[in-house]
C-alpha positions in Angstrom: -11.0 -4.6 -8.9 -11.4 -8.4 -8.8 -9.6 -8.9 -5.8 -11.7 -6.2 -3.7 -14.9 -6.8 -4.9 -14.5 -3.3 -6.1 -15.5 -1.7 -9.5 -12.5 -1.4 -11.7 -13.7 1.0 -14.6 -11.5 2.4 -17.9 -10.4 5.5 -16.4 -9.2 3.8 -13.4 -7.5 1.8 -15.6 -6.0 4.5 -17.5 -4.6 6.3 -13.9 -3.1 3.3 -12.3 -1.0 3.2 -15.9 -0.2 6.2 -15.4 1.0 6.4 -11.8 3.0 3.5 -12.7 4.9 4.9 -15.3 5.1 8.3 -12.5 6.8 5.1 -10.2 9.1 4.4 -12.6 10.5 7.6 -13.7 11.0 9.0 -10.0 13.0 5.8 -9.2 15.0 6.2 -12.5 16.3 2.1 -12.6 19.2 1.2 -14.3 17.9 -0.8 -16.9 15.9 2.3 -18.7 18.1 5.0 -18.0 21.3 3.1 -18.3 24.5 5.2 -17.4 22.7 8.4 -16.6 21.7 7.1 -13.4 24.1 7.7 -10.7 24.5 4.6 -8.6 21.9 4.2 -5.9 23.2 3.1 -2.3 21.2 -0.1 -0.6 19.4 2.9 1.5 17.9 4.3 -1.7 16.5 1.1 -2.8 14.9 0.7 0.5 13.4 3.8 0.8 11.9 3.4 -2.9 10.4 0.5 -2.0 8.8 1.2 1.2 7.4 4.3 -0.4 5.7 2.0 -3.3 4.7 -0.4 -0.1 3.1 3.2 2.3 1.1 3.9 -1.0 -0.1 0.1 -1.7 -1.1 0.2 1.9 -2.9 3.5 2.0 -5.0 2.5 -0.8 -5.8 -0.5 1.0 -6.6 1.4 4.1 -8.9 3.6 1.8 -10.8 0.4 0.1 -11.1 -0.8 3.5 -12.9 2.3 5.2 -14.9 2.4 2.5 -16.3 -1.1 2.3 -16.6 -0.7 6.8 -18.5 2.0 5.7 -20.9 0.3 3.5 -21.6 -2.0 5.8 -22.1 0.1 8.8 -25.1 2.0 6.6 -26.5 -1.7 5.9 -26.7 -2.4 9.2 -28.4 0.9 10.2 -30.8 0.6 7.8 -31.4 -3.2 8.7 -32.3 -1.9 12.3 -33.8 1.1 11.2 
């Protein structure tokens, strides 16, 4: 991904689509589903949106011990 430095190839393309659309569908908003949606309290909406935020974060997390990984072998081998 651009932002990352990371490779962003077709297929990962393809599942972030994909896991988007799952996103949608599990919070069901208004907008797409229209009536058949049971109003959502304030509590729902927060608890949809930190769950979207925990999984933003843990891919971070995941980039991140990745890339300290990377590094950590560089500098072994520097020494090495």
């Amino acid at each position: 991904m651009f932002i990352l430095g990371e490779k962003y190839e077709y297929s990962d393309m393809i599942t972030a689509a994909i896991s988007s659309v799952g996103v949608v569908l599990v919070a069901r908003p208004s907008f797409l589903f229209g009536g058949l949606v049971v109003q959502k309290s304030t509590v729902e909406a927060i608890a949809v949106f930190v769950s979207v935020l925990a999984a933003l974060l843990a891919a971070l997390v995941s980039v991140q011990v990745g890339n300290s990984y990377a590094i950590r072998k560089t500098q072994l081998n520097q020494n090495s």
